[in-house]
C-alpha positions in Angstrom: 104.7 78.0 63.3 102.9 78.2 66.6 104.7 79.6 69.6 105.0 77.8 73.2 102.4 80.3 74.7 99.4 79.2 71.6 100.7 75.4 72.5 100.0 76.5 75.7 96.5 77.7 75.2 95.6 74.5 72.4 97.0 72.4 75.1 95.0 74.6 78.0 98.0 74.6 80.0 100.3 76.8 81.5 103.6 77.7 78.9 105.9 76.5 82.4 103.9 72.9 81.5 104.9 73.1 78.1 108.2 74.3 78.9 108.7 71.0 81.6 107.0 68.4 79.1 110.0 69.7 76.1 112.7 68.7 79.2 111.4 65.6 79.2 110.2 66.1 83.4 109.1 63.3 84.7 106.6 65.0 87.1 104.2 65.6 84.1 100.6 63.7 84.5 100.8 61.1 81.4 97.4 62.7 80.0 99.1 66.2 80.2 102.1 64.9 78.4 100.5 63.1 75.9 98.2 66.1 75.5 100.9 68.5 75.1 103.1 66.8 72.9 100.2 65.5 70.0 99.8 69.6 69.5 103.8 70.2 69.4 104.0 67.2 66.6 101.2 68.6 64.8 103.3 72.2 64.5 106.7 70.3 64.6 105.0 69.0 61.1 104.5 72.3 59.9 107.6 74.4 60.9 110.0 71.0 59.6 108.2 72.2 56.1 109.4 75.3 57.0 112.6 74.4 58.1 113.2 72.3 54.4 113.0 75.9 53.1 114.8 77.3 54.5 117.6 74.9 55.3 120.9 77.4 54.6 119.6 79.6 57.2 122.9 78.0 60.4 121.3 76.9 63.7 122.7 78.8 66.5 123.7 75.9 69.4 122.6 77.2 73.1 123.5 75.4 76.4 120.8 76.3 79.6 122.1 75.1 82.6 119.1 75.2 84.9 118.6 74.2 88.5 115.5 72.5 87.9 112.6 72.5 85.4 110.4 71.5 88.2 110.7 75.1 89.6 107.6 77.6 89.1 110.1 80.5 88.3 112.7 78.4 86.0 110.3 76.6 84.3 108.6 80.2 83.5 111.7 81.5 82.1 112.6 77.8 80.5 109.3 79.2 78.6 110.6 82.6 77.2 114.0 81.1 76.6 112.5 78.3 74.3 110.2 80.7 72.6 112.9 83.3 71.7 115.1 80.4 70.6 112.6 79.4 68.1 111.8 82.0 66.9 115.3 82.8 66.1 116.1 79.7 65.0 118.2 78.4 68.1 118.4 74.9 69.4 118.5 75.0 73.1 120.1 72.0 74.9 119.4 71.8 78.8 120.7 70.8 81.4 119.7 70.2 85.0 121.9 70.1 87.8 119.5 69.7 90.8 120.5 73.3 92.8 123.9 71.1 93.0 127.2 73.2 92.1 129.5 70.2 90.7 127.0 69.1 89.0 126.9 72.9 86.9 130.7 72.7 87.0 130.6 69.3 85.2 128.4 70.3 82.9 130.1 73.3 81.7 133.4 71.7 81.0 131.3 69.0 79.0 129.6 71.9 76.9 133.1 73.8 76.3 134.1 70.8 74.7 131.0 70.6 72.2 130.1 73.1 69.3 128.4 75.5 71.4 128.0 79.1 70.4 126.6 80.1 73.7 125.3 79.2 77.3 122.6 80.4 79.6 122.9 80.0 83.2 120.4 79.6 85.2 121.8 77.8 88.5 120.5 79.4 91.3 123.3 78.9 93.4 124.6 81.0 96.2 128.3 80.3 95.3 129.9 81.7 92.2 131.1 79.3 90.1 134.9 78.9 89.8 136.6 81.4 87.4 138.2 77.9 85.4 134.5 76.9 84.1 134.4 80.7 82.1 138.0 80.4 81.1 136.7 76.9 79.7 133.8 78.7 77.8 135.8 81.6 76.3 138.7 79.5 75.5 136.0 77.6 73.5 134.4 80.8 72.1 131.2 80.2 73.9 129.4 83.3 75.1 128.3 82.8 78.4 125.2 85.1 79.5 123.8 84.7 83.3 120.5 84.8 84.5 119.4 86.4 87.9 123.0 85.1 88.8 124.9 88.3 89.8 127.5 86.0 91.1 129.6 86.5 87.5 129.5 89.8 87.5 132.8 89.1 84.0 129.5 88.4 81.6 126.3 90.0 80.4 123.7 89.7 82.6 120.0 89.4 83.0 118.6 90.0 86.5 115.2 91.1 87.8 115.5 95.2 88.8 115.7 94.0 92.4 116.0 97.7 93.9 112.6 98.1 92.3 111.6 95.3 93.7 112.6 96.4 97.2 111.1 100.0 97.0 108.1 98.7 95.7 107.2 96.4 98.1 108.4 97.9 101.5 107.0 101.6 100.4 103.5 99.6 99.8 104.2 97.8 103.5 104.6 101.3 104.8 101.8 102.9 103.2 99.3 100.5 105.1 101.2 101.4 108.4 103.7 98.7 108.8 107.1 99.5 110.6 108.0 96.4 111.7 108.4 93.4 109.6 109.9 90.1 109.0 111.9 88.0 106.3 110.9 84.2 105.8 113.9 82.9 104.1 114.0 79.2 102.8 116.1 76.3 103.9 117.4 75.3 100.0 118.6 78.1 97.5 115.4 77.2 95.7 114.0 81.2 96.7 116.9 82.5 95.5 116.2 83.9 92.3 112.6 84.7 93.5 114.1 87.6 96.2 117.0 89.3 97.6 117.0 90.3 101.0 119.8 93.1 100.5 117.4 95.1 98.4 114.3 95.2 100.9 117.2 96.0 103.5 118.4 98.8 101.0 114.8 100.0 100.5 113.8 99.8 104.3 116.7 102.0 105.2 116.3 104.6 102.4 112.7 104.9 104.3 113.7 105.6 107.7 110.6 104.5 109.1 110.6 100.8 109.8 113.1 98.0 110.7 113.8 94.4 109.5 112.9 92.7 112.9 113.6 89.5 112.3 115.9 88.2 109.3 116.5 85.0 110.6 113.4 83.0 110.0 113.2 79.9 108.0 110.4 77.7 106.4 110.4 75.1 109.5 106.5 76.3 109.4 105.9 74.1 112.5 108.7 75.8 114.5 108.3 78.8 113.0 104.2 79.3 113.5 105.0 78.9 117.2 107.7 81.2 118.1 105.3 83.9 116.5 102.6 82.8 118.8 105.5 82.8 121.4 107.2 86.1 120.8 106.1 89.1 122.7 106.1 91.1 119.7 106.2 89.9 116.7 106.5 91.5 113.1 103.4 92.7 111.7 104.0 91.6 108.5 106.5 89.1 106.6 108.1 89.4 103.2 109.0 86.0 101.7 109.3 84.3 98.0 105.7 83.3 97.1 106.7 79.2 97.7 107.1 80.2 101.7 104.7 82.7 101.7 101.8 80.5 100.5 103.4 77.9 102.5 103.1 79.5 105.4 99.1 81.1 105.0 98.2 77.8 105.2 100.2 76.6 108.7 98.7 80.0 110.0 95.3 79.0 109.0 95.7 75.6 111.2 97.2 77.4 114.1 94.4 80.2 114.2 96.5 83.1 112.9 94.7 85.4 110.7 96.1 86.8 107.5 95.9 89.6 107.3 94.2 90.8 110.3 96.8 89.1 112.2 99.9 89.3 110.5 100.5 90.1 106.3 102.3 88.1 103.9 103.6 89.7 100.9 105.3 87.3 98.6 108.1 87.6 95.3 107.4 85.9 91.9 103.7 86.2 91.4 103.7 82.1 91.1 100.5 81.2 89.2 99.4 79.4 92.7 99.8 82.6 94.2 96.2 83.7 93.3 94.4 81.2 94.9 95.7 81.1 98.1 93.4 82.0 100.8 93.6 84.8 101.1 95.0 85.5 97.3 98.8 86.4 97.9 99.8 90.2 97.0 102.9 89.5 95.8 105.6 91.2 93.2 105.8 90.2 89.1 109.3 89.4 88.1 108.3 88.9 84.6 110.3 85.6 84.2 109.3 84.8 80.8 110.4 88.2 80.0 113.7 87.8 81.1 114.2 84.0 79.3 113.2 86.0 76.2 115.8 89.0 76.9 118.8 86.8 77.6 118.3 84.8 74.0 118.2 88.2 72.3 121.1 89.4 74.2 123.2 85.8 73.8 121.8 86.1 69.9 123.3 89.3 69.1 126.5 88.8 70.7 127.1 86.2 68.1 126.1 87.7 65.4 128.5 90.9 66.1 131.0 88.3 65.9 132.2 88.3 69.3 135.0 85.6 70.7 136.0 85.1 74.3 135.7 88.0 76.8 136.3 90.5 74.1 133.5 92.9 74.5 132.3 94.8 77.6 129.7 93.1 80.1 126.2 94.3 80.0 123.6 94.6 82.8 119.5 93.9 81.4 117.3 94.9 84.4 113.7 93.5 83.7 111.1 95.7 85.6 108.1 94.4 87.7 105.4 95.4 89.2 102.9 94.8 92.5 100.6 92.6 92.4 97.8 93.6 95.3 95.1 91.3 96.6 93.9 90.6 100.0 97.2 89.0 102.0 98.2 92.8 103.1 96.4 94.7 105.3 96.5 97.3 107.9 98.7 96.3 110.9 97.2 94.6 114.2 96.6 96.8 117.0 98.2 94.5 119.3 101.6 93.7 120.3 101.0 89.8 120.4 99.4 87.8 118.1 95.8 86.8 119.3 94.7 83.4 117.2 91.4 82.6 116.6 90.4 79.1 117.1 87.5 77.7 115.7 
């Protein structure tokens, strides 16, 4: 039985394509789609010969409550969840809620009510969900596991090691001589899951070199582009997921502001864009396939100990990463302002 990552490579597409064309997202080209899913029949084929055999073997019922299968990151851990769950024999139901919270509530209560054996959330929200929706679950015996969600801190978890992520990033910042730098948050929750600002904050302060000198920014690139021209003196380099990071290398381009020799960009998520960006984006790997895979194995073998409710003690998964360095970072400006060139 082929796995979603040799789909991916029959198919010569990435395995968050596959993942999107198995929701059934309408934002797959109709050549890609059809592409994709001729191969899946063909092993479908094979592994329902398998399946025949091996019919006694109980299918173990999984809810994903994602925030959309359109996102870069989701749709990269959509990927390890649906590859795990195969290979263990799981069939994963999804649901997509559109970064919308009543939506997820809604959902949940629907899926208590069904013959789930567990749930995977995914939701990317900044709010925790109401303590009635887990009540729901356990009253149900549905094992709820969250994912980059520390929000619901009562069940097992499976987050990115964002303290790593922190140390990693601003040490690497302060290596190349950079004491003051920026965040560029987002205007949705959509970054959420990409990067935390407490744990750069966390990580600046246990260096007790540099400062966060301006947390406020937003991905108004426009606006934002123009009080950096504007500001007397103005980070030398910006931390941001890789979705506003690449965004904004290319409204810097248009407004004359080098990267790096201007100003750095270091981004979160190692998006498979982030590469050929110009420059390419350094940026940190969350592994998000890795951490799909991880919470099925997790949700998995809390079933199979037998466990109903809330009746065991929550466990924390941290999935390391790593740095990613290419050309967006570099030593910073000698200047206090930012001098664009204008070609």
């Amino acid at each position: 039985m082929a796995t979603m990552r040799q789909i991916a490579q029959l198919a010569n597409v990435s395995t968050a394509t596959v993942s999107r064309v198995l929701a059934n997202n309408p934002h797959i080209r109709p050549e890609v789609r059809q592409r994709v899913l001729d191969i899946v029949q063909l092993f479908r084929y094979r592994s329902n010969r398998l399946a025949a055999e091996t019919s006694a073997t109980p299918t173990t019922r999984i809810a994903c409550i994602v925030s959309s299968v359109s996102s870069e990151y989701y749709g990269r851990v959509l990927s390890g969840v649906l590859e795990a769950g195969a290979e263990k024999l799981c069939h994963i139901h999804i649901v997509q809620t559109h970064y919308v919270l009543a939506k997820a509530c809604e959902a949940i209560m629907q899926i208590a009510e069904q013959p789930f054996d567990g749930i995977l959330f995914m939701t990317g929200q900044r709010e925790p969900l109401p303590h009635s929706t887990l009540l729901a679950l356990w009253s149900h015996n549905i094992i709820p596991i969250a994912i980059d969600y520390q929000q619901l801190a009562e069940v097992d978890q499976v987050l990115t090691d964002e303290e790593a992520l922190g140390e990693q990033l601003v040490n690497y910042l302060m290596r190349l001589g950079h004491r003051r730098i920026g965040y560029l948050g987002g205007t949705t929750d959509r970054e959420m899951p990409l990067i935390h600002f407490p744990a750069l904050t966390h990580a600046m302060k246990r260096s007790g070199l540099g400062q966060f000198v301006r947390e406020d920014y937003v991905a108004d690139f426009d606006t934002f582009s123009a009080e950096i021209l504007a500001d007397p003196e103005p980070p030398t380099a910006l931390i941001a997921g890789d979705g506003c990071a690449g965004q904004f290398i290319q409204h810097a381009g248009r407004h004359g502001i080098r990267i790096p020799q201007e100003i750095s960009v270091a981004g979160c998520g190692n998006m498979p864009f982030a590469e050929r960006l110009s420059p390419p984006l350094t940026t940190m790997e969350q592994y998000p396939e890795k951490i799909g895979r991880r919470a099925i194995e997790l949700l998995v073998r809390r079933i199979s100990e037998g466990h109903t409710g809330c009746d065991y003690t929550p466990e924390t998964i941290l999935v390391p990463v790593d740095l990613i360095i290419r050309d967006s970072c570099g030593k910073p400006r000698r200047t206090s302002r930012i001098m664009p060139k204008h070609t």
